[in-house]
PyMOL Python script that loads the backbone (N, CA, C, O; Angstrom):
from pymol import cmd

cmd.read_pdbstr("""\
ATOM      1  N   UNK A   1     163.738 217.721 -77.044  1.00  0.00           N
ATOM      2  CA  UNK A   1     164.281 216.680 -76.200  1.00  0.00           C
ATOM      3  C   UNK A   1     164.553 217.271 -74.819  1.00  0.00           C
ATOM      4  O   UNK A   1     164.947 218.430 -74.690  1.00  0.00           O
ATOM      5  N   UNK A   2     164.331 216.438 -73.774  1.00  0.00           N
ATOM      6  CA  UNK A   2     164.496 216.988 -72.411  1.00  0.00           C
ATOM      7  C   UNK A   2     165.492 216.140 -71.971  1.00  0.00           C
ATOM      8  O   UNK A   2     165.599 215.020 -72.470  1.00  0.00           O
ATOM      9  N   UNK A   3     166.336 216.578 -70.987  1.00  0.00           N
ATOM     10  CA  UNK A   3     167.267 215.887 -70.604  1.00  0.00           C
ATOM     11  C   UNK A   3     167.378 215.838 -68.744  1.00  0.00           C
ATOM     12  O   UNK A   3     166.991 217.002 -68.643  1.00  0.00           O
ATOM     13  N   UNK A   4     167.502 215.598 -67.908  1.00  0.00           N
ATOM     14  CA  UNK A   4     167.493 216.021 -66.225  1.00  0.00           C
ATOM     15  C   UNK A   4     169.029 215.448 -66.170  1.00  0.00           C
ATOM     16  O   UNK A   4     169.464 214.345 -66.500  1.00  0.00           O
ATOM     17  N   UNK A   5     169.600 216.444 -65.704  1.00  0.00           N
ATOM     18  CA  UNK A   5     170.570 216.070 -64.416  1.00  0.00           C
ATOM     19  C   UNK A   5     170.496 216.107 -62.941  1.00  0.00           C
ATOM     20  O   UNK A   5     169.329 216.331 -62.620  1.00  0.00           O
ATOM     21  N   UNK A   6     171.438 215.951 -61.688  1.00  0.00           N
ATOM     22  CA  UNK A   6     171.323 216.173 -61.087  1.00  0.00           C
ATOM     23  C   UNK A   6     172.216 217.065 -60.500  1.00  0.00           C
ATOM     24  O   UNK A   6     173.376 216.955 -60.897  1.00  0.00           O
ATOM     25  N   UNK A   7     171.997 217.902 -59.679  1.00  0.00           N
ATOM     26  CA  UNK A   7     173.126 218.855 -59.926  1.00  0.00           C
ATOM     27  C   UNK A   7     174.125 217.989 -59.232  1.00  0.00           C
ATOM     28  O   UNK A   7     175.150 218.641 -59.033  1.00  0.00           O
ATOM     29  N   UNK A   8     174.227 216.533 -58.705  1.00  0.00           N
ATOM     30  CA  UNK A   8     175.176 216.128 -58.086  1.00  0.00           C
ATOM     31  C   UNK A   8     176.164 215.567 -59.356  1.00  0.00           C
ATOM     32  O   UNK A   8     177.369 215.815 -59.394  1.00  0.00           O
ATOM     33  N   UNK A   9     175.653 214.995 -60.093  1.00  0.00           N
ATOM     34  CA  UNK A   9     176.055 214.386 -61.568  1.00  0.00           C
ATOM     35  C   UNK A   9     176.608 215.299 -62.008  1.00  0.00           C
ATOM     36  O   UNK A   9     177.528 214.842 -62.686  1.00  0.00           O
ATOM     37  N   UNK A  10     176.618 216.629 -62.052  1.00  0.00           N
ATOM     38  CA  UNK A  10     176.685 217.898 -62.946  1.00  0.00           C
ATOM     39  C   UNK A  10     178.228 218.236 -62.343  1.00  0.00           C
ATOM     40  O   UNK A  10     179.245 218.331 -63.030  1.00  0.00           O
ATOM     41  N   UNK A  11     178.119 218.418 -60.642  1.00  0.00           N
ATOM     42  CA  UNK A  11     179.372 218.812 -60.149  1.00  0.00           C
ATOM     43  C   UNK A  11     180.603 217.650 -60.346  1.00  0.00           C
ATOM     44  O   UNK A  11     181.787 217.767 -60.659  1.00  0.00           O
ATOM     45  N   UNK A  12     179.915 216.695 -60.075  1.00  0.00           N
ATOM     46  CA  UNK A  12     181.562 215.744 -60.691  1.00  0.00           C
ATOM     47  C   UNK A  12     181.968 215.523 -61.512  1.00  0.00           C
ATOM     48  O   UNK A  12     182.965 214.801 -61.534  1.00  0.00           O
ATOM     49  N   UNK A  13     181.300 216.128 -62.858  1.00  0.00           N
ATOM     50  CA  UNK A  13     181.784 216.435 -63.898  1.00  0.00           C
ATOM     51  C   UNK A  13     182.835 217.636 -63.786  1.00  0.00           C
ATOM     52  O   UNK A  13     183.596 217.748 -64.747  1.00  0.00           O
ATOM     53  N   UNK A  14     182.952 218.398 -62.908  1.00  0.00           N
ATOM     54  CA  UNK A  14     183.515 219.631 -63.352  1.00  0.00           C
ATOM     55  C   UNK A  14     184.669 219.522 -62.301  1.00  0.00           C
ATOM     56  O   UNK A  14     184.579 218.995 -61.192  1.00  0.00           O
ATOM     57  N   UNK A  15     186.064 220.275 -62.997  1.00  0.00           N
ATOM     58  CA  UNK A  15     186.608 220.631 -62.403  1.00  0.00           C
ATOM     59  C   UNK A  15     187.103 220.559 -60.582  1.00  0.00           C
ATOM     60  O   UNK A  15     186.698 221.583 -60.032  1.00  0.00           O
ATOM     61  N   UNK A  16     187.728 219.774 -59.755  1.00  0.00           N
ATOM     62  CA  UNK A  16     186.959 219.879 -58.596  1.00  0.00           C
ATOM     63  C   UNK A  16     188.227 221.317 -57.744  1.00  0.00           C
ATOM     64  O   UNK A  16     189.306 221.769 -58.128  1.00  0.00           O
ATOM     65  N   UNK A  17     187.411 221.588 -56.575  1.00  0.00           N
ATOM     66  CA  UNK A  17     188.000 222.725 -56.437  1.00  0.00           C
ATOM     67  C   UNK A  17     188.139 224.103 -56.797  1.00  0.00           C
ATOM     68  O   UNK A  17     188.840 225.032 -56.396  1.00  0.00           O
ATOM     69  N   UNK A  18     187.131 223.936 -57.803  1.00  0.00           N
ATOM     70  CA  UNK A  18     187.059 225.042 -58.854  1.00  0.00           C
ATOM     71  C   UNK A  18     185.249 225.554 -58.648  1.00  0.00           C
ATOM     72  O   UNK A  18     184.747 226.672 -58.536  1.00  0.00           O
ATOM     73  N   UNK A  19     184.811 224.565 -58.662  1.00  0.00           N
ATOM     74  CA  UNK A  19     183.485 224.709 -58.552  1.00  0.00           C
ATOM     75  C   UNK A  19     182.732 224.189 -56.948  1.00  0.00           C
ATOM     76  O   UNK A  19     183.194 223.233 -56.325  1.00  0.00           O
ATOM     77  N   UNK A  20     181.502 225.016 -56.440  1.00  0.00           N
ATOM     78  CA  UNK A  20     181.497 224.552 -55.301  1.00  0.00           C
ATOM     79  C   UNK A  20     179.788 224.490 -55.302  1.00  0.00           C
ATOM     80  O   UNK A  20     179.169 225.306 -55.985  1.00  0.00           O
ATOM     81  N   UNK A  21     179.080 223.475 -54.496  1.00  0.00           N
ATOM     82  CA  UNK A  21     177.616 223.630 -54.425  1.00  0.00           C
ATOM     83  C   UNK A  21     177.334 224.350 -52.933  1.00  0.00           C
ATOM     84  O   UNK A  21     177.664 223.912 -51.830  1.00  0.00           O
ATOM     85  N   UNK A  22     176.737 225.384 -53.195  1.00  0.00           N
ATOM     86  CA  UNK A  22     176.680 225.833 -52.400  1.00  0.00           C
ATOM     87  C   UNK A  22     174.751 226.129 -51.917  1.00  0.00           C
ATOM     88  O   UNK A  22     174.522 226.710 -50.857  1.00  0.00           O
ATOM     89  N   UNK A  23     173.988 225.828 -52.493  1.00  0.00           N
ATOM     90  CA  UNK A  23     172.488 225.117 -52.406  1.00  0.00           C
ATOM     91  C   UNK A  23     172.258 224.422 -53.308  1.00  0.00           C
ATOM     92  O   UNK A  23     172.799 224.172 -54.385  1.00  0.00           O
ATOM     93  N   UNK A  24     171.108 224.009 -52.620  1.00  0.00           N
ATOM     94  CA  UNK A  24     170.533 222.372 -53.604  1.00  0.00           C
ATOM     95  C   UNK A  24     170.752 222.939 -54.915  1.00  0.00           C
ATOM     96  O   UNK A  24     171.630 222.451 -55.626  1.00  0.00           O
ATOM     97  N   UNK A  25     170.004 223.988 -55.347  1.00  0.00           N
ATOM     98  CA  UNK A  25     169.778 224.021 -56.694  1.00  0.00           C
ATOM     99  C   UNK A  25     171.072 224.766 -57.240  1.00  0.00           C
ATOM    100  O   UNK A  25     171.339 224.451 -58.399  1.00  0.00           O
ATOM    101  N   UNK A  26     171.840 225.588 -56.715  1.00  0.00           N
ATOM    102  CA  UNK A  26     172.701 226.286 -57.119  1.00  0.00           C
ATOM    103  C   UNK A  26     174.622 225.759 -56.678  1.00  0.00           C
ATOM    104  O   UNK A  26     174.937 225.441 -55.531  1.00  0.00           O
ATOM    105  N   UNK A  27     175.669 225.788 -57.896  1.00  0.00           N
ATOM    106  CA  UNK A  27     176.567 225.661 -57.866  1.00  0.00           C
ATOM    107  C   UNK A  27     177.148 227.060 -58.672  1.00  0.00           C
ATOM    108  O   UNK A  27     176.546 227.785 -59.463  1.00  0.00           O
ATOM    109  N   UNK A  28     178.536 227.152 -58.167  1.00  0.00           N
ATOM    110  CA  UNK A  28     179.402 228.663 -58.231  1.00  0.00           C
ATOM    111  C   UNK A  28     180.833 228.230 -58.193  1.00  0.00           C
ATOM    112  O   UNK A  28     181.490 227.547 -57.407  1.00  0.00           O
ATOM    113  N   UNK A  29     181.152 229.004 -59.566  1.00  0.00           N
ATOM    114  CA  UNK A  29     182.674 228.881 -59.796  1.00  0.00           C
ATOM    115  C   UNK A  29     183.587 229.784 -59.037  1.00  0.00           C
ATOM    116  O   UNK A  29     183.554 230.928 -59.490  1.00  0.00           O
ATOM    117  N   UNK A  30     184.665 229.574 -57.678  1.00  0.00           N
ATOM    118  CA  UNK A  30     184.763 229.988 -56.987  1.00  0.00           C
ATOM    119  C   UNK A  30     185.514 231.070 -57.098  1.00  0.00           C
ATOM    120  O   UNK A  30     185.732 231.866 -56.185  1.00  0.00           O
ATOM    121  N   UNK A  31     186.076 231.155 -58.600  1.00  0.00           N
ATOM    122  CA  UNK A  31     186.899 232.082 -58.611  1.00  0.00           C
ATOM    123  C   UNK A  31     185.964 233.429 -59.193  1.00  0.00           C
ATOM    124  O   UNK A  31     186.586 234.400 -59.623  1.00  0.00           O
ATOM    125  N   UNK A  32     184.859 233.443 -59.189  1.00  0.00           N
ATOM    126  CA  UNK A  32     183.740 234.250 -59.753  1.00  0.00           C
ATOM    127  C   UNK A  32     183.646 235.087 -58.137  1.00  0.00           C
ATOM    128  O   UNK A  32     183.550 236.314 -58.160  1.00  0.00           O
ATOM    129  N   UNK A  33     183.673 234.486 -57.009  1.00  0.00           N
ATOM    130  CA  UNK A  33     183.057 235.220 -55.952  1.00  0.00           C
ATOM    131  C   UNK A  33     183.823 236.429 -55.658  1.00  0.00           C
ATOM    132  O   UNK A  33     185.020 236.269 -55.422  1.00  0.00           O
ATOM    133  N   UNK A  34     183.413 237.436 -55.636  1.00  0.00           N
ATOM    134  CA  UNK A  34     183.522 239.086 -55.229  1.00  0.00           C
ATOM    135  C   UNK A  34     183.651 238.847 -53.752  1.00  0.00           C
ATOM    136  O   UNK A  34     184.746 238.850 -53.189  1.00  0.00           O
ATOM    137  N   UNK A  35     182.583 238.654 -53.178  1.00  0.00           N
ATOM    138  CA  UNK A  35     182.836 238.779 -51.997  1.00  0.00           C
ATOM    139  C   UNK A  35     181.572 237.714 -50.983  1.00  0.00           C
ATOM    140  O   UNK A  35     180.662 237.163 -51.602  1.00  0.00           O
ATOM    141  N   UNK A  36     181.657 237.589 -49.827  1.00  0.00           N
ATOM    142  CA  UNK A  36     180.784 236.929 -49.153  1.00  0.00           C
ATOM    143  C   UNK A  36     180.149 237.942 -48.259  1.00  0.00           C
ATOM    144  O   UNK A  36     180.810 238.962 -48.067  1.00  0.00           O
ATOM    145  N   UNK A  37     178.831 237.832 -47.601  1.00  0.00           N
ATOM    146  CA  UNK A  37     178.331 238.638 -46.554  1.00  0.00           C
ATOM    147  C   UNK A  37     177.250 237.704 -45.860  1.00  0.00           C
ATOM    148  O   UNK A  37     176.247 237.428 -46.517  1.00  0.00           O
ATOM    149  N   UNK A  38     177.389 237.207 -44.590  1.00  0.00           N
ATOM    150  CA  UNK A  38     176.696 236.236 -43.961  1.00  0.00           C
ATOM    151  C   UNK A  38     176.500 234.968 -44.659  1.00  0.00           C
ATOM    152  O   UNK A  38     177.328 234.059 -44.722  1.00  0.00           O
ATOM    153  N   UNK A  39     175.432 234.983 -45.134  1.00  0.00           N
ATOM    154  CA  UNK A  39     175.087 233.492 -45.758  1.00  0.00           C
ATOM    155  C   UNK A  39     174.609 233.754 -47.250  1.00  0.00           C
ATOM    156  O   UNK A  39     173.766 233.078 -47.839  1.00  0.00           O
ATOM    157  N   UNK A  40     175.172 234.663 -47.673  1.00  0.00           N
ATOM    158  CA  UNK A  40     175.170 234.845 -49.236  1.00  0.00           C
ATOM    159  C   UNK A  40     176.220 235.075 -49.788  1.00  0.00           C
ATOM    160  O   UNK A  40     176.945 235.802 -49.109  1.00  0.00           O
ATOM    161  N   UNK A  41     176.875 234.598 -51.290  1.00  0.00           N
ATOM    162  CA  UNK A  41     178.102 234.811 -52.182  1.00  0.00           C
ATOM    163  C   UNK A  41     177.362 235.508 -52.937  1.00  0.00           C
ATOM    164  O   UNK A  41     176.213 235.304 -53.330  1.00  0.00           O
ATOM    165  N   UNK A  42     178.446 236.780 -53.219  1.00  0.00           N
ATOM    166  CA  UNK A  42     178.571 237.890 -54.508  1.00  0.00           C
ATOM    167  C   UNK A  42     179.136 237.123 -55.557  1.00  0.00           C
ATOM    168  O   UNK A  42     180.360 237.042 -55.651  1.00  0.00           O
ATOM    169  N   UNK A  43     178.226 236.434 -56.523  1.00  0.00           N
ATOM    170  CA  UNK A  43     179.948 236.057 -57.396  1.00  0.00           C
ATOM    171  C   UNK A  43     179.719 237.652 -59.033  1.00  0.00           C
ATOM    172  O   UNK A  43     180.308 237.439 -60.092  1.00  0.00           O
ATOM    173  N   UNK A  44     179.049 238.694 -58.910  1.00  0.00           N
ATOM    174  CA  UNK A  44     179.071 239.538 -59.710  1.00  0.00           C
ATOM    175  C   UNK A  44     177.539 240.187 -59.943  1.00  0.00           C
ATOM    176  O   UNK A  44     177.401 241.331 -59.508  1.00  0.00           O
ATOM    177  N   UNK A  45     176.723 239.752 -60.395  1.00  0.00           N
ATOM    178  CA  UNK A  45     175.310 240.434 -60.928  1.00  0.00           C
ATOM    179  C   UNK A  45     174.561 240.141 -59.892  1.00  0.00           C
ATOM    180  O   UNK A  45     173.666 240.966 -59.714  1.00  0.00           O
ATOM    181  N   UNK A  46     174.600 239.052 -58.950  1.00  0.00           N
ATOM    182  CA  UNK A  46     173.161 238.565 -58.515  1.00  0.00           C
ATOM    183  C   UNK A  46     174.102 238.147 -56.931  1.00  0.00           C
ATOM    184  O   UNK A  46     175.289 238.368 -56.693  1.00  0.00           O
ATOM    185  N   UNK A  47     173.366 237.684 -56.309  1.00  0.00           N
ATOM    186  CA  UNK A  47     173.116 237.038 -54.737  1.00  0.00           C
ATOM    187  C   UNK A  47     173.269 235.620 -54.701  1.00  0.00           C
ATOM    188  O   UNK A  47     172.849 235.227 -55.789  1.00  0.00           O
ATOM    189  N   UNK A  48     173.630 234.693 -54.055  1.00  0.00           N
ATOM    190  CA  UNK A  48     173.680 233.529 -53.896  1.00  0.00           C
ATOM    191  C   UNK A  48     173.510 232.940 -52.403  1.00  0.00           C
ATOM    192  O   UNK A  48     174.519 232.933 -51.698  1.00  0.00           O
ATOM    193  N   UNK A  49     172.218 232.414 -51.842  1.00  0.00           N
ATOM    194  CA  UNK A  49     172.586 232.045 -50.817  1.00  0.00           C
ATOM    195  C   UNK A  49     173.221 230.568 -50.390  1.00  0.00           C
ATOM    196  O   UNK A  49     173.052 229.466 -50.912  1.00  0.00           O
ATOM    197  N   UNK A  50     173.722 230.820 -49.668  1.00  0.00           N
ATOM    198  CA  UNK A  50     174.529 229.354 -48.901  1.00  0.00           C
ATOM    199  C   UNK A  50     173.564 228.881 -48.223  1.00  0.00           C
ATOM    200  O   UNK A  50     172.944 229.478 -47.342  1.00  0.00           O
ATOM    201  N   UNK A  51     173.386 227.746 -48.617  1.00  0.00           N
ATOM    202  CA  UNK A  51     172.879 226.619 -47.560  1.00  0.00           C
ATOM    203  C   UNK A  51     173.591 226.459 -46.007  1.00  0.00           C
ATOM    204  O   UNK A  51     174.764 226.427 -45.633  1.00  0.00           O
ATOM    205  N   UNK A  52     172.323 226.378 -45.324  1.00  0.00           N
ATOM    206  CA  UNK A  52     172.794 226.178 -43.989  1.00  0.00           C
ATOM    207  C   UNK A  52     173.663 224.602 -43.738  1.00  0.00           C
ATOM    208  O   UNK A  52     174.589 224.258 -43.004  1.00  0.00           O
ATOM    209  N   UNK A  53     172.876 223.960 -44.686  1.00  0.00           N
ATOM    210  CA  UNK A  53     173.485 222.605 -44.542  1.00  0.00           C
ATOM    211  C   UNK A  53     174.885 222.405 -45.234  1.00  0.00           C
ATOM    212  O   UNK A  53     175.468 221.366 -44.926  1.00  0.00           O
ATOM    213  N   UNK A  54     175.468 223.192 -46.066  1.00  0.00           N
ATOM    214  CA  UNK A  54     177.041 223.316 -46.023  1.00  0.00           C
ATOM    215  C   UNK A  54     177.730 224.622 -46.153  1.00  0.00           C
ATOM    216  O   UNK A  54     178.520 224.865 -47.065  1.00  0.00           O
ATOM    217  N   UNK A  55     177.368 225.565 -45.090  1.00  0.00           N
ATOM    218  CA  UNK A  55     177.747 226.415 -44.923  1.00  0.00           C
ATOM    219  C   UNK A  55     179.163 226.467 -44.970  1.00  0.00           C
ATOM    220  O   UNK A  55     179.904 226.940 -45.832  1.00  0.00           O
ATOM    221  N   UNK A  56     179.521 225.656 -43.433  1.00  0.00           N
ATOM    222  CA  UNK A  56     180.791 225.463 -42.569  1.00  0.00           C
ATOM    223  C   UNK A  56     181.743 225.039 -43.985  1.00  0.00           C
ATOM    224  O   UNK A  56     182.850 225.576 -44.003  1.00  0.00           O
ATOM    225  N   UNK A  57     181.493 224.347 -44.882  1.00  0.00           N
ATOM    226  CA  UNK A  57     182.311 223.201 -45.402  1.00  0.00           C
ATOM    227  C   UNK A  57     182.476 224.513 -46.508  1.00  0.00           C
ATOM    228  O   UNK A  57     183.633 224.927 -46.446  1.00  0.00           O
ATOM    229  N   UNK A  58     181.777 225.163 -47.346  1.00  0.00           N
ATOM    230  CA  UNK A  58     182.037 226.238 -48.176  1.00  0.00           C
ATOM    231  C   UNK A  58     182.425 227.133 -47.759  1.00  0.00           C
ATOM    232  O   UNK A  58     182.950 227.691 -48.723  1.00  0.00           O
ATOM    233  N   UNK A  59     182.610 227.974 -46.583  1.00  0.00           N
ATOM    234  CA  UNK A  59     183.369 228.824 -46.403  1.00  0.00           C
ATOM    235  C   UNK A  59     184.743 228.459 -45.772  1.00  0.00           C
ATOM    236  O   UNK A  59     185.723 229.197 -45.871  1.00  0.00           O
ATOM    237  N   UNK A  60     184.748 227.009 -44.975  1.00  0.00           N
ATOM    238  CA  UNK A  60     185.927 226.194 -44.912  1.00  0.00           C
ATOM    239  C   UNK A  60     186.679 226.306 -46.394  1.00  0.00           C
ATOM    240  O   UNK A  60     187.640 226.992 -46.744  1.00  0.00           O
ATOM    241  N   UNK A  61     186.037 225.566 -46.960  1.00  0.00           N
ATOM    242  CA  UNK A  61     186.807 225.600 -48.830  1.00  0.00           C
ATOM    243  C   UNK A  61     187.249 226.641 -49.159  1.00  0.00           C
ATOM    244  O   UNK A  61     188.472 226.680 -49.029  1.00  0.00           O
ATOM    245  N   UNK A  62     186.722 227.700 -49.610  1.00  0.00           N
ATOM    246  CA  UNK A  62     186.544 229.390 -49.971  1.00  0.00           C
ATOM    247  C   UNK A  62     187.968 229.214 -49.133  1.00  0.00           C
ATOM    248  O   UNK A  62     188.924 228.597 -49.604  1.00  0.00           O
ATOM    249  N   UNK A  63     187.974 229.859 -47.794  1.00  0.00           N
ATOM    250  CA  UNK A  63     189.255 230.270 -46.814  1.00  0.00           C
ATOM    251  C   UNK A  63     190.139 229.831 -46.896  1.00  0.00           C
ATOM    252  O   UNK A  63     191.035 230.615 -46.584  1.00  0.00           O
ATOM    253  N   UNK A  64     190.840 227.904 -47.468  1.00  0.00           N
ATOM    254  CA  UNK A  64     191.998 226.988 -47.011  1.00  0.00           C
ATOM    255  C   UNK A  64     192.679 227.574 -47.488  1.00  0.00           C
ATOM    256  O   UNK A  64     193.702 227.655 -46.808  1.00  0.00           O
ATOM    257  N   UNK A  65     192.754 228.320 -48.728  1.00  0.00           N
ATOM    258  CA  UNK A  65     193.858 228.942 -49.134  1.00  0.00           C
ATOM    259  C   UNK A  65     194.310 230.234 -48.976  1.00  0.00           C
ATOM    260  O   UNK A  65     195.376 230.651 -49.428  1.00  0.00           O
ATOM    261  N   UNK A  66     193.402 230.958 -48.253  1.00  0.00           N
ATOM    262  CA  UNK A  66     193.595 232.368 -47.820  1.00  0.00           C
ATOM    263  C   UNK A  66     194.133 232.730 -46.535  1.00  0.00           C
ATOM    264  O   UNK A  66     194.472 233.878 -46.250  1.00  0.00           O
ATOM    265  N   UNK A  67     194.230 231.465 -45.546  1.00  0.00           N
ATOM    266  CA  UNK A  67     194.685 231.162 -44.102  1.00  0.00           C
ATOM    267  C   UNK A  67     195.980 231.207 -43.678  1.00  0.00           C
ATOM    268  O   UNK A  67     196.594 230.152 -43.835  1.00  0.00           O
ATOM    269  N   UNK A  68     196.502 231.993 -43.252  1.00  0.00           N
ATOM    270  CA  UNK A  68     198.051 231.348 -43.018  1.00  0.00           C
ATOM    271  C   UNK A  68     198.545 230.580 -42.233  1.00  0.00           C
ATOM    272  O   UNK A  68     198.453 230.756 -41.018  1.00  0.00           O
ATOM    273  N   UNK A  69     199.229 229.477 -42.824  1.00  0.00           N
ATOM    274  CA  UNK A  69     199.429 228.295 -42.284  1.00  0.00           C
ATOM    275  C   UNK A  69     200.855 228.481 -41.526  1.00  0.00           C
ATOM    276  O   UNK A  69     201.738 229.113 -42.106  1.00  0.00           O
ATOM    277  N   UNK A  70     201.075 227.964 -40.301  1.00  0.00           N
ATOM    278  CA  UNK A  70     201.930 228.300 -39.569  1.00  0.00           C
ATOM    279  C   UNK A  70     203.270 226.771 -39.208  1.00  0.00           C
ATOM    280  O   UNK A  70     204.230 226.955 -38.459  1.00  0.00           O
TER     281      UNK A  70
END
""", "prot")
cmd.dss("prot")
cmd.show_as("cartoon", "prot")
cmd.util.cbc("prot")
cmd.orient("prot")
């Protein structure tokens, strides 16, 4: 049996805040990320690149809570 989602269907299933799409094909649980370097997330074994098209808005997300708010 085959089944298709979309990964848009897929993310509003989950958790929000927790999980982030960060390219078309790829979504990342944010508390997995090691570290960032330009336009790729470490979240442990492998590379992830960020889409240019929501760059701003994922590393916006990633940061709101690491910012100090004044």
């Amino acid at each position: 049996m085959i089944v298709y989602f979309t990964v848009k269907s897929i993310i509003e299933q989950l958790p929000t805040g927790k999980f982030l799409k960060v390219h078309k094909p790829y979504i990342t649980n944010t508390s997995k990320i090691k570290s960032i370097e330009g336009n790729e997330i470490n979240p442990g074994s492998a590379k992830v690149i960020i889409s240019q098209n929501v760059h701003y808005s994922v590393i916006k997300e990633l940061l709101k809570d690491k910012m100090l708010k004044r």
